[in-house]
C-alpha positions in Angstrom: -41.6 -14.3 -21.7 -38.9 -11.6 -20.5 -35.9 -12.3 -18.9 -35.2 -11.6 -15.8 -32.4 -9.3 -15.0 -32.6 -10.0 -11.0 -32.4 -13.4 -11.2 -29.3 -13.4 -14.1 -27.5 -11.3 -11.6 -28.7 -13.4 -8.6 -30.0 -10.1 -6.8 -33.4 -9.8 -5.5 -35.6 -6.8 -6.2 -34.8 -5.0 -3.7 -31.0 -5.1 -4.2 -29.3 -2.0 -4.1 -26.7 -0.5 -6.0 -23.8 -1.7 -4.3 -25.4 -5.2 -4.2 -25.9 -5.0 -7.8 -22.1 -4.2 -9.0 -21.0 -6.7 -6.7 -23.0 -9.1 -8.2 -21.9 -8.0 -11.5 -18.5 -7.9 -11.0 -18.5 -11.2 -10.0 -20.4 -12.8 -12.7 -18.3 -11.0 -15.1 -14.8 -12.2 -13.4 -16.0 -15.3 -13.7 -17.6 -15.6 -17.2 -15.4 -12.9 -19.0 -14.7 -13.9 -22.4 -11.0 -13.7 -22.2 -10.8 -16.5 -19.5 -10.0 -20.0 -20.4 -12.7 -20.7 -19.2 -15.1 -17.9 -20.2 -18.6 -17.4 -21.7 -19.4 -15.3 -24.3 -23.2 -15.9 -24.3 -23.6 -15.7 -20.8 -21.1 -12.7 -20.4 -23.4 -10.9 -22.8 -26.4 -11.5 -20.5 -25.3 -10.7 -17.3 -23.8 -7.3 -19.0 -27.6 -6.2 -20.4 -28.9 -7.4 -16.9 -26.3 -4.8 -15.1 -26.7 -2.3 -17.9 -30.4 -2.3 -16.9 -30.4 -3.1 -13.2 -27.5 -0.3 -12.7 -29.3 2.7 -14.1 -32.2 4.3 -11.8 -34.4 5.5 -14.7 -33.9 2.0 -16.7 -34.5 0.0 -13.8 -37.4 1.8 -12.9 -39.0 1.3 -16.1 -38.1 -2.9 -16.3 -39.9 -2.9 -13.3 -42.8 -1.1 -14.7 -42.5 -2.7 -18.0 -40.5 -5.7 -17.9 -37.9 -7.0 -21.2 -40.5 -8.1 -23.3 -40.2 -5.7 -26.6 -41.6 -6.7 -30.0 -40.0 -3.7 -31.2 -37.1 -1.3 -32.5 -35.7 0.9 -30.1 -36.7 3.8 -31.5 -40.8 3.1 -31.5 -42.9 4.7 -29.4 -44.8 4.2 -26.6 -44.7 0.9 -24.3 -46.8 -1.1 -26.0 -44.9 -3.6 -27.3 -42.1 -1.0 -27.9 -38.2 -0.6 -26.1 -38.6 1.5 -22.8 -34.8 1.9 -22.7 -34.4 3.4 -26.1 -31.7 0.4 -27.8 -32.7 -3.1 -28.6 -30.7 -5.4 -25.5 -31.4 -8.4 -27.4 -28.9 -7.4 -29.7 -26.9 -6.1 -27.3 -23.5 -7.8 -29.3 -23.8 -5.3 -32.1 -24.7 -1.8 -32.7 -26.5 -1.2 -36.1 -25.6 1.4 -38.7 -27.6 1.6 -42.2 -28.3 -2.0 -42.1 -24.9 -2.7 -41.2 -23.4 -3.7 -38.1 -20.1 -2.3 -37.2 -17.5 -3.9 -35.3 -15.4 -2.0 -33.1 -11.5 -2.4 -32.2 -10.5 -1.7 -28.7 -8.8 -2.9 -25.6 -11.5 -4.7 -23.2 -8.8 -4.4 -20.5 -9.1 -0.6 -20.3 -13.1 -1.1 -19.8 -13.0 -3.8 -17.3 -9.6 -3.0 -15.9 -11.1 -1.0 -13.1 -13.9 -3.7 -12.0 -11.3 -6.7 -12.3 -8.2 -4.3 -10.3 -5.8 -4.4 -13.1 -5.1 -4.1 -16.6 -5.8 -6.5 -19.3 -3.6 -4.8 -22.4 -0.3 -5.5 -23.4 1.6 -5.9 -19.7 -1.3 -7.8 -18.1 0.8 -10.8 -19.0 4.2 -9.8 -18.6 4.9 -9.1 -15.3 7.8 -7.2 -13.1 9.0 -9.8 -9.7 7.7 -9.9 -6.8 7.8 -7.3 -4.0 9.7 -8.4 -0.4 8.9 -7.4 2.8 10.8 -7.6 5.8 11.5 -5.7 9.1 14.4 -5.1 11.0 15.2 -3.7 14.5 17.2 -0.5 15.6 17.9 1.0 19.0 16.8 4.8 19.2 20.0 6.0 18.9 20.6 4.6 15.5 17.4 6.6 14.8 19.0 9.5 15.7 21.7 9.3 13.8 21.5 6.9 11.1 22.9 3.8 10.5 24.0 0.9 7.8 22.5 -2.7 8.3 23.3 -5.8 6.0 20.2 -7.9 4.9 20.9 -11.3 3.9 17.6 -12.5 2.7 16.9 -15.3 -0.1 15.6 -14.2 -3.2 14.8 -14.7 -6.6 18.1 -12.9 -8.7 18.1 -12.2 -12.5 20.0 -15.3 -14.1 23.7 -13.4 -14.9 24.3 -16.4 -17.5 21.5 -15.2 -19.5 20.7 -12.0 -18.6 17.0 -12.8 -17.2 15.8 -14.2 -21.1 15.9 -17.1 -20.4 17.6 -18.2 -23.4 21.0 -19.7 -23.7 23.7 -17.0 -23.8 21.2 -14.7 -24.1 20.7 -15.0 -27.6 18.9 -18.3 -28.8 15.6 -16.7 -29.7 13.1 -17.2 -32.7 9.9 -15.4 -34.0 7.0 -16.0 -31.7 4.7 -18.9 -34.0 1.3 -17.8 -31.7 1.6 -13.9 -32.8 3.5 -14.4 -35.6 6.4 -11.8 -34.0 4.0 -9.1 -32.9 4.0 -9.6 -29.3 -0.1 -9.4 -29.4 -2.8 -11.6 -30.7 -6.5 -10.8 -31.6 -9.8 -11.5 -30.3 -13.6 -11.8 -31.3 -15.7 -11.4 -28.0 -19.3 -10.5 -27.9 -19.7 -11.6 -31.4 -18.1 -8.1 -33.0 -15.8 -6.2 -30.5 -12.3 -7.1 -31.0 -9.7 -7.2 -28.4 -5.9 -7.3 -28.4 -3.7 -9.0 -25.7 -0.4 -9.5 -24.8 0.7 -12.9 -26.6 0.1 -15.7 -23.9 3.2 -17.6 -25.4 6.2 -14.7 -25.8 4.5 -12.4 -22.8 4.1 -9.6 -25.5 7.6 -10.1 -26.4 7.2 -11.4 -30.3 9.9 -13.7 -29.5 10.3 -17.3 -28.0 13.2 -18.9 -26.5 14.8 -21.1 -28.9 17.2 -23.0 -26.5 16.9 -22.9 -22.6 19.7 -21.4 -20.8 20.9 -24.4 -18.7 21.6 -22.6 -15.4 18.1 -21.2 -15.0 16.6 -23.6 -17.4 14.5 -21.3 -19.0 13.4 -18.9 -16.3 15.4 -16.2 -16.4 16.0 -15.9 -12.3 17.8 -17.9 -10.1 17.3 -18.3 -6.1 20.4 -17.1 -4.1 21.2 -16.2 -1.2 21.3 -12.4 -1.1 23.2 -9.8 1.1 22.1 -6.2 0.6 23.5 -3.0 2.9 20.8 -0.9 3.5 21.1 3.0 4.6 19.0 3.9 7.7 18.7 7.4 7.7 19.0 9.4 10.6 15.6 10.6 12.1 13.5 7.7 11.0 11.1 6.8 13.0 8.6 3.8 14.5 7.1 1.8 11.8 8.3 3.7 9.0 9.7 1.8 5.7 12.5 2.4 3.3 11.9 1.5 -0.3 14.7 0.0 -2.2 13.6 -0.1 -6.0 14.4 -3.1 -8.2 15.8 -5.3 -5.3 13.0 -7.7 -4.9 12.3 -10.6 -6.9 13.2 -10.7 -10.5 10.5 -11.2 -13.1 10.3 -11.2 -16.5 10.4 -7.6 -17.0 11.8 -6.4 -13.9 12.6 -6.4 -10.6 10.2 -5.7 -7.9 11.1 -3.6 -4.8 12.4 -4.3 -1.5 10.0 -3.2 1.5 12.1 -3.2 4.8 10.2 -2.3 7.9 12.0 -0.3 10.7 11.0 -0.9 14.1 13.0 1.6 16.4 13.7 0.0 19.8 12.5 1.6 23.0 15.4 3.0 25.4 15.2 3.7 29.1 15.2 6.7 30.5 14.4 8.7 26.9 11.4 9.3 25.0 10.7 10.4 21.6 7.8 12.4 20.4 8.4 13.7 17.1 11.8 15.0 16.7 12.1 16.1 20.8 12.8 13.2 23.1 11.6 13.9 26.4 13.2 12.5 30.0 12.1 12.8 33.6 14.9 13.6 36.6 14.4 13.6 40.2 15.9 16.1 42.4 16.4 16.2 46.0 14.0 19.2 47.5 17.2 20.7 48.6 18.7 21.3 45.4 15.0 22.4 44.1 15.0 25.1 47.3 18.9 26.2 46.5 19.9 25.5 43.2 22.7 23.6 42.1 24.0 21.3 39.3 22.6 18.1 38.2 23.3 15.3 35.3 20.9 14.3 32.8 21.3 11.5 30.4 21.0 12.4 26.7 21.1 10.4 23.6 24.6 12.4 23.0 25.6 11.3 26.9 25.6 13.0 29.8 25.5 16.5 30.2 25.1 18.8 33.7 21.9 20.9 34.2 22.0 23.9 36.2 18.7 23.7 38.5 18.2 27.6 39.8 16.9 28.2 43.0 13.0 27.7 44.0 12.1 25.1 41.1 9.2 23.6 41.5 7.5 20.1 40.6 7.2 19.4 37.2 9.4 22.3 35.9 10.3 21.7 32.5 13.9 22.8 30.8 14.6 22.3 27.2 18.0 21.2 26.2 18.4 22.9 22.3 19.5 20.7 19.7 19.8 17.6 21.7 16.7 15.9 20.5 16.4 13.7 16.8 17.6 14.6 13.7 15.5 15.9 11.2 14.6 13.6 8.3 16.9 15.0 5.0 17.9 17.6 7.4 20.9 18.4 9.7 18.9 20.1 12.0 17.8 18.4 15.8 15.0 18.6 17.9 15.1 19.1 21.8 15.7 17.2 24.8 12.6 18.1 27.8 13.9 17.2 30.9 11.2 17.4 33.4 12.0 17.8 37.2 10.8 16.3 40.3 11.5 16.7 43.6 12.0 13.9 45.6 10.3 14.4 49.2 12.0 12.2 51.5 9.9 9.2 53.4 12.5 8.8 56.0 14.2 11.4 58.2 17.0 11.1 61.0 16.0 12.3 64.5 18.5 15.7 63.8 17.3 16.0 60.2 13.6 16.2 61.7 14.5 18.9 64.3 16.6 21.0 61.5 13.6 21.0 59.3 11.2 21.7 61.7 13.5 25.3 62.7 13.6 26.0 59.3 9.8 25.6 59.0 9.3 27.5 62.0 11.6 30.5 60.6 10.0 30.2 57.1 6.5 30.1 58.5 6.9 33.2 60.7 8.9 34.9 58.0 6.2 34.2 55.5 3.4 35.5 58.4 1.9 31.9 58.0 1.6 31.2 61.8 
């Protein structure tokens, strides 16, 4: 009786593609030879199921046909013979003259990309951790830039043995697993061969001899950490800086430092871009005669000449008073737009002055 590819994979027949690789790469994460826990056998199954189920034509033919073959895979026909054109019984082993020929390669670089990562030589040996953190700054540090000083806690290369982990930094001997080679060698599949990094010395070829006694062994301490970090001028609203190499230490390396920047809001000014943008009233009389007024900035406050018959919603750009460019001296503007304030409330003489001037303007203008 044939296998059954669906039900190795745990997919029904009418799976689709995406089903199928999920599937897969599941069943393959989880029986992969090079796990502790691994399968070779059943690794080798679910890999001729996908190899089948995966491919249009070859799928299309199992359904037809089925994995029943009493055959070579080069015989003709489908009575009997391989639809596929290769033999997945043996599927361990490729055949050459009568001889079957191993191959030597790195399994990680095959099933690097289904598993998200690398299973060669640094698979093992590993750089720290990366830290995240945020940190608040009012807009006008923003502007201009500014210094902070984290004090985080954090995993720190050992200084007494220079992150080995050995005492002094030199009690070391020849790796017994990989006999100083920093790899070891694997059968999987019955004849591919795969290297790794050295599970004992991390791909190092050595071991530690004798444990450093202040980080006993580890090679990173916990401290308490206070790092100045640069703000440069013109960040902006959830942008990060990257400081390389200060986060956690690891066994080869430092990871990097994530912080966060989270510009405060500030009253009366608002950025878009590199302009910052602010709204001023005006009384209608200085909209109808001109005259001076002051606007806050982000430098302080400056004085605005209004001209003479502005209206609502007149906008007048302040050059260079805006945010500073990112890796550039240069500044964006400062909109201030006007309104005119349209009083609610008027004084008995303020009423009979403005009604003259609306009779003079109306009759001037040939309004009424």
């Amino acid at each position: 009786m044939g296998k059954d590819y669906y039900k190795i994979l745990g997919v029904d027949k009418n799976a689709s593609e995406a089903d199928i690789k999920k599937a897969f790469r599941k069943l393959a994460h989880q029986y992969h030879p090079d796990k502790n826990n691994g399968n070779s056998e059943k690794f080798k199954e679910i890999n001729e199921a996908y190899q089948v189920l995966n491919n249009k034509d070859k799928r299309s033919q199992y359904d037809q046909f089925g994995s029943t073959f009493s055959g070579a895979g080069g015989q003709q026909g489908y009575a009997g013979g391989n639809p596929f054109g290769f033999d997945f019984s043996n599927f361990s082993g490729f055949s050459q003259a009568g001889q079957n020929v191993d191959f030597d390669f790195d399994l990680g670089d095959i099933f690097g990309n289904i598993f998200g990562g690398g299973g060669g030589r640094s698979s093992r040996s590993r750089r720290g951790a990366n830290i995240e953190v945020d940190i608040n700054v009012s807009l006008k540090e923003a502007v201009f830039g500014t210094k902070q000083t984290l004090s985080l806690r954090k995993q720190n290369q050992c200084r007494a043995c220079q992150g080995t982990g050995a005492k002094d930094g030199t009690s070391f001997t020849k790796c017994k697993t990989c006999d100083g080679s920093g790899v070891v060698t694997a059968t999987v599949l019955g004849h591919f061969r795969t290297q790794t990094a050295c599970p004992d010395c991390q791909g190092k070829g050595q071991t530690v001899k004798e444990k450093c006694q202040v980080c006993a062994g580890r090679g990173s301490i916990l401290e308490d950490t206070d790092l100045q970090v640069d703000i440069p001028a013109g960040i902006d609203d959830g942008q990060s800086i990257r400081l390389s190499g200060q986060g956690n230490a690891g066994a080869s390396g430092s990871g990097d430092l994530y912080v966060n920047v989270h510009v405060q809001a500030q009253a009366g000014l608002k950025r878009q871009g590199d302009n910052l943008f602010t709204d001023s009233e005006i009384p209608f009389t200085i909209a109808a005669l001109g005259g001076d007024i002051k606007v806050k900035t982000i430098d302080g406050e400056v004085k605005l000449k209004i001209p003479a018959g502005t209206p609502s919603g007149k906008k007048f750009i302040l050059k260079g008073q805006g945010v500073t460019r990112l890796r550039s001296h240069s500044r964006g503007d400062q909109i201030v737009i006007v309104t005119v304030a349209v009083p609610t409330k008027l004084t008995k003489k303020q009423k009979q002055l403005l009604e003259e001037l609306d009779k003079e303007f109306g009759h001037k203008k040939g309004w009424f």
